[in-house]
C-alpha positions as CSV (number, residue, x, y, z in Angstrom):
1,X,-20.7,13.4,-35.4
2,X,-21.6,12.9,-31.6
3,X,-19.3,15.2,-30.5
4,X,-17.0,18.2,-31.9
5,X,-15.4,19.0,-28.2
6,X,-14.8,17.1,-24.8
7,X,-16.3,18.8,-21.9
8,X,-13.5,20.2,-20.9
9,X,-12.4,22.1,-23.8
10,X,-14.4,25.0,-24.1
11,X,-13.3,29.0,-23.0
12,X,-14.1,32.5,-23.5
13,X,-12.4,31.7,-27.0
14,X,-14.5,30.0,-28.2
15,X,-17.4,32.5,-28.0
16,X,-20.3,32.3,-30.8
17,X,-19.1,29.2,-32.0
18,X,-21.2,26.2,-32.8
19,X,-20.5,22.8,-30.8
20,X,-21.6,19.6,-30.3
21,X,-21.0,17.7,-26.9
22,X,-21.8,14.5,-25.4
23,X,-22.1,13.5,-21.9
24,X,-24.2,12.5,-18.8
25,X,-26.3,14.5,-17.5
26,X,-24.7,15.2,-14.1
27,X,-26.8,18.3,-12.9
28,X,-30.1,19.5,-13.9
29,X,-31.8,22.7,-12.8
30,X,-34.6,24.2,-13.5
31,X,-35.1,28.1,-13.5
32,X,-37.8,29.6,-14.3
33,X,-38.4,27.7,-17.3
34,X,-35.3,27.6,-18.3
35,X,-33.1,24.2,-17.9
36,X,-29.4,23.6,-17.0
37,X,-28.0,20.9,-17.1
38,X,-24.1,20.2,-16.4
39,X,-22.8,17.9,-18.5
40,X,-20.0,15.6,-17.7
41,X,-17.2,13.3,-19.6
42,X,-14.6,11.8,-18.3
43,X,-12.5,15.5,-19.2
44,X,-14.5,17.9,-17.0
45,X,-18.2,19.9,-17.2
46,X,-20.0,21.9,-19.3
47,X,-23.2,24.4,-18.2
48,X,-26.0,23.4,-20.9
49,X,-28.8,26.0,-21.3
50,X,-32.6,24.6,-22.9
51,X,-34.4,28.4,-23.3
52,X,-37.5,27.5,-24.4
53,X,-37.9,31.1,-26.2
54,X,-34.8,30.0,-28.1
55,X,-35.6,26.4,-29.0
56,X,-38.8,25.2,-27.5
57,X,-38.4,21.9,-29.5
58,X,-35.1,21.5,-27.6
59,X,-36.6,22.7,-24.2
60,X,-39.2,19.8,-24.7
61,X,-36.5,17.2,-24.7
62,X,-34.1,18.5,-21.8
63,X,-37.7,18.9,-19.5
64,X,-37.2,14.3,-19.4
65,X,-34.1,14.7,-18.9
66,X,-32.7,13.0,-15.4
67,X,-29.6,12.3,-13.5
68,X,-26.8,9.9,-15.2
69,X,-29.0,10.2,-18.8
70,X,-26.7,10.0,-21.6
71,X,-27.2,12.8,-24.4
72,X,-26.1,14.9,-27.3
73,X,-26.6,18.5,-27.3
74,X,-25.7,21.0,-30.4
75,X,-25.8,24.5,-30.0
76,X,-23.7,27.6,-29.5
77,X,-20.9,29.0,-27.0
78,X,-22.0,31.9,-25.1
79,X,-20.8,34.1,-22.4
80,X,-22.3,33.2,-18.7
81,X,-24.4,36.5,-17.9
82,X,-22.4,39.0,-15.9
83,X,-21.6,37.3,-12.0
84,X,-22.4,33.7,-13.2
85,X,-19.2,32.8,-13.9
86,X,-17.3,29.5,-11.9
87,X,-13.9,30.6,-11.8
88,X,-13.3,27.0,-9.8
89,X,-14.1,25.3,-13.5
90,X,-12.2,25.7,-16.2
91,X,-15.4,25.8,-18.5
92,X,-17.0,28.4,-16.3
93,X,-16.7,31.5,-18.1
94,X,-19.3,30.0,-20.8
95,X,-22.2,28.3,-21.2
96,X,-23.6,26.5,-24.3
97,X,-27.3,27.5,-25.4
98,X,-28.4,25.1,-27.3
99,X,-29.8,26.3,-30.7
100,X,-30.1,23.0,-32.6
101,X,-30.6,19.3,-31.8
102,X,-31.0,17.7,-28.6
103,X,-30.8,13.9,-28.8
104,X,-31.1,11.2,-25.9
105,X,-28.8,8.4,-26.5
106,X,-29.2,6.4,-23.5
107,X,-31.8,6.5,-20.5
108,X,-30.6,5.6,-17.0
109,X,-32.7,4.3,-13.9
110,X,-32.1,6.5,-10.5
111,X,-28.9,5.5,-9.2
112,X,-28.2,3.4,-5.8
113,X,-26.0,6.8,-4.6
114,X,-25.6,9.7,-5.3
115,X,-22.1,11.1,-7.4
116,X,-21.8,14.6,-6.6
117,X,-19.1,15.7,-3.9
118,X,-22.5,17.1,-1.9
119,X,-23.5,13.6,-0.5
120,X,-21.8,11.5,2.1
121,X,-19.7,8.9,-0.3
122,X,-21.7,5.4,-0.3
123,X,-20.6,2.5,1.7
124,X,-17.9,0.2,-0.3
125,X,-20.2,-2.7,-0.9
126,X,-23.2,-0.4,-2.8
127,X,-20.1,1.3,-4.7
128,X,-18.4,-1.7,-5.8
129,X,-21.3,-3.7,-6.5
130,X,-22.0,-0.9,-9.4
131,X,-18.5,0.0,-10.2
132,X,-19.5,1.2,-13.4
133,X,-21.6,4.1,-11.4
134,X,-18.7,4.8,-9.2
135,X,-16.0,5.2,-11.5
136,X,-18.3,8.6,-12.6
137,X,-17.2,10.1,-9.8
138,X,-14.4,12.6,-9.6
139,X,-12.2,11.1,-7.2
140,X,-12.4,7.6,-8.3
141,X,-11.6,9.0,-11.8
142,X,-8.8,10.9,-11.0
143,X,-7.8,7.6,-9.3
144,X,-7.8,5.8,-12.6
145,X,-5.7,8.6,-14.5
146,X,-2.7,8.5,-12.0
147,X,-2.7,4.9,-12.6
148,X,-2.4,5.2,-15.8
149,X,0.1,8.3,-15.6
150,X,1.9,6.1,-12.9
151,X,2.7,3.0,-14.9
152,X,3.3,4.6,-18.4
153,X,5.8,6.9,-16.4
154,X,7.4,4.0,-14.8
155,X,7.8,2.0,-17.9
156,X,9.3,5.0,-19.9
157,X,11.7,5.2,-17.1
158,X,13.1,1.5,-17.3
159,X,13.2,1.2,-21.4
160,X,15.0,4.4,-21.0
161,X,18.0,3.0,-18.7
162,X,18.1,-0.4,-20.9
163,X,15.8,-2.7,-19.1
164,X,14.0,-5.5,-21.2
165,X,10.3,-5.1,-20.4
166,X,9.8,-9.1,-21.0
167,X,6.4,-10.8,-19.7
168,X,6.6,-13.9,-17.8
169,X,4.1,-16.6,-17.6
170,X,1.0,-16.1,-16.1
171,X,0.3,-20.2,-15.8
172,X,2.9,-21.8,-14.4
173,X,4.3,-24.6,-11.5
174,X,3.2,-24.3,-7.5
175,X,6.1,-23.5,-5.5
176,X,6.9,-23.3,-1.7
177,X,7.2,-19.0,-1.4
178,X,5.2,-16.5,0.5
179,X,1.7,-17.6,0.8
180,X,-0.7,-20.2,-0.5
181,X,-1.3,-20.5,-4.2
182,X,-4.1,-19.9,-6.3
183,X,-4.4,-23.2,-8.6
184,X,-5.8,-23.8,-11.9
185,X,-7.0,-27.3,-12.8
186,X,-5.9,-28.7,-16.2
187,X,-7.9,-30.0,-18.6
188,X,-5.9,-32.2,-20.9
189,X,-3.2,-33.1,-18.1
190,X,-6.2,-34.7,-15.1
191,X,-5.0,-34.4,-12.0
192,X,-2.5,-31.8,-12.3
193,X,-2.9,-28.4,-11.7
194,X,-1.2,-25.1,-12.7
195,X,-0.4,-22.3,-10.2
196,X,-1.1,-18.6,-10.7
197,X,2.4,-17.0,-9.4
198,X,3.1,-15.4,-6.6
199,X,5.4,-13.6,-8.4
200,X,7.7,-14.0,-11.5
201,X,10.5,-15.2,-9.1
202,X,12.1,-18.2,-10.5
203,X,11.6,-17.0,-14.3
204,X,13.4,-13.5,-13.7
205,X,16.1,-15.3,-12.1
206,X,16.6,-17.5,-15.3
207,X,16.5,-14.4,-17.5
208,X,19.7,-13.3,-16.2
209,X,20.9,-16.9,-16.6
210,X,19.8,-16.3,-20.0
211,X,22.2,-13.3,-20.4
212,X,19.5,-10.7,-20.1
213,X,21.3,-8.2,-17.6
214,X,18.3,-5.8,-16.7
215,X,15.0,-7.3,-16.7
216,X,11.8,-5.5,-15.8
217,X,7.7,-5.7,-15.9
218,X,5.1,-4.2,-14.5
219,X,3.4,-7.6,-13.3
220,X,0.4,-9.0,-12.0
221,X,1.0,-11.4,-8.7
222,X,-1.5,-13.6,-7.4
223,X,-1.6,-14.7,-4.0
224,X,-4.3,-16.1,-1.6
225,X,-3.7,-14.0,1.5
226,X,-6.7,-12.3,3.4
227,X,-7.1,-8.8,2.5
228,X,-6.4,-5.5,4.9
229,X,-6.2,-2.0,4.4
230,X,-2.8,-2.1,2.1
231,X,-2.9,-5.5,0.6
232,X,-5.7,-6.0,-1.9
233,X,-7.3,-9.3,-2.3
234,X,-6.6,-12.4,-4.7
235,X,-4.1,-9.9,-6.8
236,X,-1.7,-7.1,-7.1
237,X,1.2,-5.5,-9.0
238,X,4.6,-4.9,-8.6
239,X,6.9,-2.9,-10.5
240,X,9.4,-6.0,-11.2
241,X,13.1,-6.0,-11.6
242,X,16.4,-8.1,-11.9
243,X,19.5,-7.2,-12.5
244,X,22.9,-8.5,-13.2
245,X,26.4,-8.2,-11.9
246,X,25.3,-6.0,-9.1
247,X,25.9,-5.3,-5.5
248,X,23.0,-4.2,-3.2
249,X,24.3,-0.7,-3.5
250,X,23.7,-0.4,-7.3
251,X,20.1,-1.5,-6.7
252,X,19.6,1.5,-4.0
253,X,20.9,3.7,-6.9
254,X,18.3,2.6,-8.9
255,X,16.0,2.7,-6.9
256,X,16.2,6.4,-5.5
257,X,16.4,7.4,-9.0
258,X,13.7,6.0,-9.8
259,X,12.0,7.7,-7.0
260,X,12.9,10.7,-7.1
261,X,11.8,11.2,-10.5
262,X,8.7,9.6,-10.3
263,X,8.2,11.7,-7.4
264,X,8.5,14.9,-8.9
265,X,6.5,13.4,-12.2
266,X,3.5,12.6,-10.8
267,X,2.9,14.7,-7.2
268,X,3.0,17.3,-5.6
269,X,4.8,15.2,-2.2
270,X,8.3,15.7,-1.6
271,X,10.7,13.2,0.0
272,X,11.8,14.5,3.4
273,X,15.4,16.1,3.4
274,X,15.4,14.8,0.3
275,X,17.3,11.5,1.2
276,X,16.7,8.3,1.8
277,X,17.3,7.2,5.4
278,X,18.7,3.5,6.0
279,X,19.2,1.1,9.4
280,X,19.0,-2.6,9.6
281,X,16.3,-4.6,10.4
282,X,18.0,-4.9,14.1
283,X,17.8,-1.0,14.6
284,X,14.5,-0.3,13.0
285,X,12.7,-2.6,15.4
286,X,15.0,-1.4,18.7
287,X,14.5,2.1,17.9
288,X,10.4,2.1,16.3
289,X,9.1,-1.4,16.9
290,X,8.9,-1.8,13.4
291,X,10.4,-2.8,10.2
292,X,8.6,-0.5,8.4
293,X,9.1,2.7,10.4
294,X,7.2,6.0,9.6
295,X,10.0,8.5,10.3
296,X,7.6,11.9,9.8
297,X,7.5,12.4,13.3
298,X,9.8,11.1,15.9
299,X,8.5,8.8,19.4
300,X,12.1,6.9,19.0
301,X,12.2,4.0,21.7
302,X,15.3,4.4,24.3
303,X,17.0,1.6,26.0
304,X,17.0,2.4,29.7
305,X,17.6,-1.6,30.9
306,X,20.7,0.1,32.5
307,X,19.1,1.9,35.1
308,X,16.2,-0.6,35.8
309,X,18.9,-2.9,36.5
310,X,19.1,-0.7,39.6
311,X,15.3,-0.5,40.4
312,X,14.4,-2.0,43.8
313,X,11.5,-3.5,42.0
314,X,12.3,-7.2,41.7
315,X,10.4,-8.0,38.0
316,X,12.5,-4.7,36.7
317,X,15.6,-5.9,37.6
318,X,14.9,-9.2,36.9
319,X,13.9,-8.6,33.3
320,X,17.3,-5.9,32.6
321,X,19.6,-8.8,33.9
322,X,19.0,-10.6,30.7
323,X,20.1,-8.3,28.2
324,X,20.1,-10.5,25.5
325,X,16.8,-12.0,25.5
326,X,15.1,-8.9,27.3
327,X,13.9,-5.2,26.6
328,X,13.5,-2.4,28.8
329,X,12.1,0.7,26.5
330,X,10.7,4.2,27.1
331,X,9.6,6.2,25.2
332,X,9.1,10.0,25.4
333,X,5.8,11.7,24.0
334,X,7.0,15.8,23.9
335,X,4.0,18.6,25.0
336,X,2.0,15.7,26.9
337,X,0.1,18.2,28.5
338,X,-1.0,20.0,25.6
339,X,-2.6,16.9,23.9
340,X,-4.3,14.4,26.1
341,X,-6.2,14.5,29.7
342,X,-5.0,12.2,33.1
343,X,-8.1,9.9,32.1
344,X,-6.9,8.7,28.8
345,X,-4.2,7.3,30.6
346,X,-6.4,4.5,31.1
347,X,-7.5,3.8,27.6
348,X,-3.7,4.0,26.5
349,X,-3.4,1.2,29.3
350,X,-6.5,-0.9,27.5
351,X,-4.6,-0.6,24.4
352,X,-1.4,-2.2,25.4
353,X,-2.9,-4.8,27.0
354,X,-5.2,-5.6,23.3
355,X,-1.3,-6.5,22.3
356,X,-0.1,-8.8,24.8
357,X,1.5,-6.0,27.1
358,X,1.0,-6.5,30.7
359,X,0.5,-3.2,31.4
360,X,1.5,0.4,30.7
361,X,4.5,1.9,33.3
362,X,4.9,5.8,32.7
363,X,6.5,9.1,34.5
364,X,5.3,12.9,33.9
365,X,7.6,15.1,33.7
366,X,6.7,18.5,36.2
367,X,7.9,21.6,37.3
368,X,9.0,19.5,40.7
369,X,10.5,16.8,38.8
370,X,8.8,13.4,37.3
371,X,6.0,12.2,38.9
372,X,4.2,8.6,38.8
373,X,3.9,5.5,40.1
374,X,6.9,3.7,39.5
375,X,9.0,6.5,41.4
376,X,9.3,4.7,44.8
377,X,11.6,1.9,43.0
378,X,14.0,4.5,41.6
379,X,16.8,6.8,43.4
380,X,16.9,10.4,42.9
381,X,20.2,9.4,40.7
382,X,18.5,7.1,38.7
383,X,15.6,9.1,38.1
384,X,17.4,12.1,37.2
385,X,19.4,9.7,34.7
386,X,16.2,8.8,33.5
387,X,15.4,12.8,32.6
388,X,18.7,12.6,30.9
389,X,18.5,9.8,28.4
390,X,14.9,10.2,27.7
391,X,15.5,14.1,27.2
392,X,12.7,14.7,29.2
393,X,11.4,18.6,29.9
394,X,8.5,19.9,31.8
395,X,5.2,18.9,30.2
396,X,6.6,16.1,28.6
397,X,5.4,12.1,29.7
398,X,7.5,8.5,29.1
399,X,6.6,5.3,28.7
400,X,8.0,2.0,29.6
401,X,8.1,-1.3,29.0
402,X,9.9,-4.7,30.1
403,X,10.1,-8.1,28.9
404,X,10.8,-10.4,26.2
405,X,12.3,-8.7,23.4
406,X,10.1,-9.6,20.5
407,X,7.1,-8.6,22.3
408,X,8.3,-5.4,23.8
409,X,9.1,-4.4,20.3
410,X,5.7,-5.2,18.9
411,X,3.3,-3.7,21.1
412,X,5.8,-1.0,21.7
413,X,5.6,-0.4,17.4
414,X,2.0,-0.1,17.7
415,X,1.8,1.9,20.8
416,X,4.1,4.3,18.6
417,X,2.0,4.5,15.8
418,X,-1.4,4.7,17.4
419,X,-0.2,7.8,19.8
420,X,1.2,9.6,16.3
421,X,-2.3,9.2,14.9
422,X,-4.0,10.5,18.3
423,X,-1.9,13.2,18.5
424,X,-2.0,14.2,14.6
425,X,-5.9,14.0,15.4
426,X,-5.7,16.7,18.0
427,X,-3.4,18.5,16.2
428,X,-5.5,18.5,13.3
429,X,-2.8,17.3,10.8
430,X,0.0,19.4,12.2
431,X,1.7,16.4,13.9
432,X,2.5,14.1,10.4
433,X,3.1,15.6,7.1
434,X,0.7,14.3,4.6
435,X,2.9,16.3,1.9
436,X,6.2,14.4,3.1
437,X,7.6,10.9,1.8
438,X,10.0,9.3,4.1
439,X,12.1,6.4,2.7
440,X,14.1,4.5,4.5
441,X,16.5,1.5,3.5
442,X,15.3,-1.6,6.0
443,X,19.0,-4.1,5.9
444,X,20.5,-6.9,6.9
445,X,17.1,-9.1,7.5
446,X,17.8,-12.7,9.5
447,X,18.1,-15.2,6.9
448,X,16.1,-17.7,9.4
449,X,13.1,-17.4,11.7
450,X,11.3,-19.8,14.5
451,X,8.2,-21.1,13.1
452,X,5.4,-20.0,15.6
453,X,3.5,-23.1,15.3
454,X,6.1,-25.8,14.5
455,X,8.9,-24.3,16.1
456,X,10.9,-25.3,13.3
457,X,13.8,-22.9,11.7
458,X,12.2,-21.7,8.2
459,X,13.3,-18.9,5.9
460,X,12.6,-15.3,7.3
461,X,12.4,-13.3,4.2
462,X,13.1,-15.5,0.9
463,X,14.6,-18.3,0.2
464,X,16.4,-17.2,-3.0
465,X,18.9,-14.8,-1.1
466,X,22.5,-14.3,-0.1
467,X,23.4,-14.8,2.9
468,X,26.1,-12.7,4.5
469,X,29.0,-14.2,5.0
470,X,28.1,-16.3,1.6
471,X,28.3,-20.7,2.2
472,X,30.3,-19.8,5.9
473,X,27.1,-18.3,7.2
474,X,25.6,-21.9,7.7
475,X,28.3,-22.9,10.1
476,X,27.1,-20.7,12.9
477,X,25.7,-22.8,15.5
478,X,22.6,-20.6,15.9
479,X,21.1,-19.9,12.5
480,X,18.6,-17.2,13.7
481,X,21.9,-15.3,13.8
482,X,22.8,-15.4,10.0
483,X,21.9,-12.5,7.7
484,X,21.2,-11.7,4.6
485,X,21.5,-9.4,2.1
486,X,17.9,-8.8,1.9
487,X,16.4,-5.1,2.3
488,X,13.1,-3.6,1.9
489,X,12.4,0.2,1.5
490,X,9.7,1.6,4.1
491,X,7.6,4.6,3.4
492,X,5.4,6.1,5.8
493,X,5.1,3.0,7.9
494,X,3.9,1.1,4.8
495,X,6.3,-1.7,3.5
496,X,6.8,-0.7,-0.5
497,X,10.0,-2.2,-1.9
498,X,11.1,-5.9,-1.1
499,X,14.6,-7.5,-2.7
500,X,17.6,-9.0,-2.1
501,X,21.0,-10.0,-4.0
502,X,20.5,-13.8,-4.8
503,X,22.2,-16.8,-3.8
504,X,23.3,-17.6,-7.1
505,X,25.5,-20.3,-6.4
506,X,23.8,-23.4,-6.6
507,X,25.4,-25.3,-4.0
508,X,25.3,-22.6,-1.3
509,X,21.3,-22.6,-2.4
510,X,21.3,-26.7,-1.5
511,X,22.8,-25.6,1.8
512,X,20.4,-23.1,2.9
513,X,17.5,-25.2,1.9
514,X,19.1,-28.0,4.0
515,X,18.9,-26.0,7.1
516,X,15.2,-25.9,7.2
517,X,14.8,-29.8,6.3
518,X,14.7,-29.8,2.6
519,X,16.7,-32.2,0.8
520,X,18.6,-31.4,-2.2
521,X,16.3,-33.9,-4.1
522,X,13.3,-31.4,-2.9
523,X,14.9,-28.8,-3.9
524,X,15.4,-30.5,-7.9
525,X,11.9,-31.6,-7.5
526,X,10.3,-28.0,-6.4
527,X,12.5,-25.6,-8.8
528,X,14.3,-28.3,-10.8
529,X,14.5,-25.4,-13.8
530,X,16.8,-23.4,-12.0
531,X,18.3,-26.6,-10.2
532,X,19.7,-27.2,-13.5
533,X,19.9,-23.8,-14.8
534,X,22.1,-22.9,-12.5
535,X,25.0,-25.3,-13.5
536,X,25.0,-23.6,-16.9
537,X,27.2,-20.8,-15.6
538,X,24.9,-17.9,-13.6
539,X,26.0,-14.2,-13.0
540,X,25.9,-12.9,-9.8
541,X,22.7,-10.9,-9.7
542,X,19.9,-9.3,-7.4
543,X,16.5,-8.0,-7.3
544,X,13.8,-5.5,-6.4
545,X,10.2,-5.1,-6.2
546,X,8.2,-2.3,-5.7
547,X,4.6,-2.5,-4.4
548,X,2.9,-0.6,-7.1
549,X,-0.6,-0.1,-5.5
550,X,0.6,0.7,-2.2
551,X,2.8,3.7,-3.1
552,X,0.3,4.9,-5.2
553,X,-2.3,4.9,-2.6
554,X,0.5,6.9,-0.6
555,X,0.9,9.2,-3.1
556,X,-3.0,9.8,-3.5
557,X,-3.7,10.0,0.6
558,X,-6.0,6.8,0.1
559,X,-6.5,4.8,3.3
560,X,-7.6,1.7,2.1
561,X,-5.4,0.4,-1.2
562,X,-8.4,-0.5,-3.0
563,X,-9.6,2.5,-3.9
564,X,-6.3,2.9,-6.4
565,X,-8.1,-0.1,-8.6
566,X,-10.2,-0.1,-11.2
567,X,-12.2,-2.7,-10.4
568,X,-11.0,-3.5,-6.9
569,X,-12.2,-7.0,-4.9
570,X,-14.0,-6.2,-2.0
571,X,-12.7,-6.7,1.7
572,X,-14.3,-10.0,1.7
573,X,-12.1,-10.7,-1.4
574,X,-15.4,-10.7,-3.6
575,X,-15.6,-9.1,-7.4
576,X,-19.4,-8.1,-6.2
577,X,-19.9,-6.3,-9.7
578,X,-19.6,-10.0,-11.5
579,X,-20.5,-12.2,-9.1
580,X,-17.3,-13.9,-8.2
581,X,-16.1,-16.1,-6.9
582,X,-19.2,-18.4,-8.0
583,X,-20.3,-21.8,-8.3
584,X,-19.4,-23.2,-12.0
585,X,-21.9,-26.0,-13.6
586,X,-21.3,-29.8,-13.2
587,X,-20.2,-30.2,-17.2
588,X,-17.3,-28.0,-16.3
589,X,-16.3,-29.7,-12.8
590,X,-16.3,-32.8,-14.9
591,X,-14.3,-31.8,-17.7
592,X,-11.8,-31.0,-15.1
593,X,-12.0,-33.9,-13.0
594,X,-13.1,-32.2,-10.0
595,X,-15.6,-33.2,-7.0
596,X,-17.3,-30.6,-4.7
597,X,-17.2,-32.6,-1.5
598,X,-19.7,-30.4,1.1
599,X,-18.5,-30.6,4.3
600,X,-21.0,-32.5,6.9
601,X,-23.4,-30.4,9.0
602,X,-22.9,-30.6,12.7
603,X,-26.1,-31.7,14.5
């Protein structure tokens, strides 16, 4: 037997009985002669005690010993002499003095870093490159577990409330969605190619076509997007769901539920005011800049294009004539004073311009009234209406900002978000609540958007959806006015929930596809499946998707999302551990009809 107990297991009842454990050697010390080695498993540690006055033999064997060597060790539970005891483990009340066999069952070269909590933690690259190594560690561990606490919670959850946990084809068609595909070659069909999916989009859709009413899966997606902080590379998963005969308010039930059990399941965060906060898409981004808000702390924008109007400053009132096309913002930051020096005012300014601002227009807020350099354009009216709307009070300092809509709003969002995480610095965590979860219900997305390169209408959000209004929508004679019934759920400024009630009707579907330039012969070519699916009677039905990695790395305060993988790609969307991606040999190209064609060197 190589083991009786797990390295966790043993207490003070188990005094004077005789063990066996098996581990790595995590720790070893020498003292005096005597040898102790902590011994680790994935369950916890275990003090080890060689004595060579008890077994010399023993004492021999543990004197080779080094870190990350892999042994068995059998021998009997004592108590830790009188002060020795770790009340921060929950083996450390005992110690096991090892009477009888000692038994090395694997040696191990130095490692590239060190494991313990002692060092700094090694850079990504070293770490991933010898994942193997790094899962040893505590943290990365304990990352592993709540996955795997996460997703057997989650699927409980759904077989409990009647959903079908079906799995959907990993190899399937390429199709125009999100981002670019990641293809696979075939072999006995040259020339074609199969696509890894983006998601299981059109095959949920034909499960409720199908009659299956509440579809779910835990399922891997596949997309070739660049990698960032909260988007891992080449793959992800989302918790995956369709249902049938429902309105976007029976998904949001769902949903919370889900939540908030899964919430109080699994951590120890709580969801602020215990709600779930919702605005369309048009408030979110007049009110934070953002369609993902982070609604932990406030910094709300204000529209103050009203009394700019008023401004004797010619590009001020310029820019608030044009309501409809324009933006005039401030922005109030409370307690100024208290968190940031006159010079930083500069590197604020540096900051907005790094977004396409042209520059940074502010007022302090003083015992005498506000103060700054835009106050020679105002009236003592207007700039006591400004105290008023912005709920200004001594100490305080706004911000404003004028122009084009879309960019006030984006720089404006970021501005937001980077002051938040300045002041939470100098607050030293006090300003946003690592401990809080704040949802909030994104709504009524634009069906359509302006191609930035082409300047072509294209779909905004997915193609698949409902627009409000239903078929009518279409006839408006600006289509960047039509909505949808799309919604997303933010939390914490992260995007973690995408879905929509679908267009289900298949010639309202032809209709929208029409409006960005596709035929309805494209459309039978590119999803002919549900093309004719669809004519075979369809419920009304909707969707939901939750990103499964990113609330997870919420719910374990990780900043970068690949830390909540077991094997994560790197940021350079490389599996450095196995080499990949990697060049294949010529007999395979062949086999697949495939030329590597280099690209000419530039002289």
């Amino acid at each position: 037997m190589l083991r009786t107990h797990k390295c966790s297991d043993l207490t003070a009842k188990n005094i004077w009985e005789k063990v066996t454990l098996s581990g790595w050697v995590s720790n070893r010390r020498d003292h005096g002669g005597i040898v102790f080695i902590d011994l680790r498993d994935r369950y916890g540690l275990t003090q080890v005690v060689f004595d060579p006055e008890v077994n010399r033999q023993a004492h021999e064997v543990a004197d080779s010993f080094r870190s990350e060597y892999v042994i068995k060790a059998t021998g009997t539970v004592r108590a830790r002499p009188e002060g020795q005891a770790n009340p921060k483990m929950i083996t450390g009340e005992i110690e096991i003095i090892i009477d009888n066999e000692v038994e090395v069952l694997s040696k191990s070269k130095t490692p590239p870093f060190e494991l313990d909590g002692h060092w700094e933690l090694a850079n990504e690259e070293i770490r991933y490159k010898h994942r193997y190594i790094d899962l040893r560690r505590q943290k990365a561990l304990d990352n592993v577990k709540f996955r795997s606490k996460f997703v057997n919670f989650t699927k409980n959850w759904f077989v409990e409330r009647d959903f079908l946990d079906v799995q959907t084809p990993i190899f399937t068609a390429s199709s125009p969605e999100w981002a670019r595909d990641f293809v696979i070659p075939s072999r006995l069909n040259p020339g074609k190619f199969y696509a890894l999916p983006q998601a299981p989009q059109q095959y949920k859709q034909l499960l409720m076509v199908g009659g299956i009413d509440k579809y779910f899966q835990v399922a891997p997606c596949f997309r070739d997007e660049d990698p960032r902080a909260d988007r891992h590379a080449c793959e992800f998963y989302q918790i995956d769901c369709e249902m049938s005969f429902v309105e976007q308010e029976d998904i949001f039930k769902v949903v919370e539920e889900y939540f908030f059990d899964t919430v109080k399941a699994v951590s120890e965060k709580t969801i602020m005011d215990n709600k779930f906060y919702s605005m369309s898409f048009n408030e979110a981004m007049e009110v934070y800049g953002s369609d993902k808000p982070d609604l932990r702390y406030g910094l709300k924008m204000v529209d103050v294009a009203s009394i700019f109007a008023r401004s004797t400053n010619e590009i001020f009132s310029s820019i608030a004539s044009d309501t409809k096309n324009n933006r005039i913002k401030a922005l109030r930051v409370p307690k100024w004073d208290e968190y940031f020096s006159k010079s930083q005012m500069k590197n604020f300014e540096k900051f907005v311009k790094q977004h396409w601002a042209g520059g940074l227009g502010y007022f302090q807020m003083t015992e005498e009234g506000l103060k700054g350099p835009l106050n020679k354009f105002f009236s003592e009216e207007d700039l006591a209406e400004i105290i008023e709307t912005t709920q200004l009070e001594v100490g305080d300092v706004v911000f404003f900002w004028a122009g084009d809509k879309t960019v006030v709003a984006g720089y404006m969002g970021k501005f937001r978000i980077h002051l938040a995480e300045l002041i939470d610095e100098v607050t030293k965590g006090e300003f946003i609540d690592k401990n809080i979860l704040a949802f909030a219900w994104i709504t009524d997305f634009p069906m359509f958007e302006e191609n930035e390169i082409t300047g072509k209408v294209d779909f905004g959000h997915n193609p698949f959806s409902m627009p409000k209004g239903w078929i009518k929508a279409f006839e408006q004679e600006n289509l960047l006015e039509v909505e949808s019934v799309q919604y997303d759920l933010a939390c914490n400024g992260f995007e973690v929930l995408s879905g929509s009630i679908r267009n289900h009707d298949i010639e309202a579907l032809v209709a929208a596809f029409e409006k960005v330039g596709r035929t309805e012969a494209e459309v039978k070519e590119k999803f002919g499946a549900m093309y004719e699916a669809f004519q075979y009677g369809v419920p009304p039905h909707g969707w939901f998707a939750i990103w499964m990695d990113r609330i997870m790395m919420i719910l374990k305060d990780e900043d970068n999302i690949r830390e909540v993988y077991a094997f994560p790609k790197s940021g350079r969307a490389q599996d450095l551990m196995m080499n990949a991606p990697a060049i294949i040999e010529d007999t395979q190209l062949e086999e697949l009809h495939i030329e590597i064609v280099k690209e000419e060197e530039e002289i």
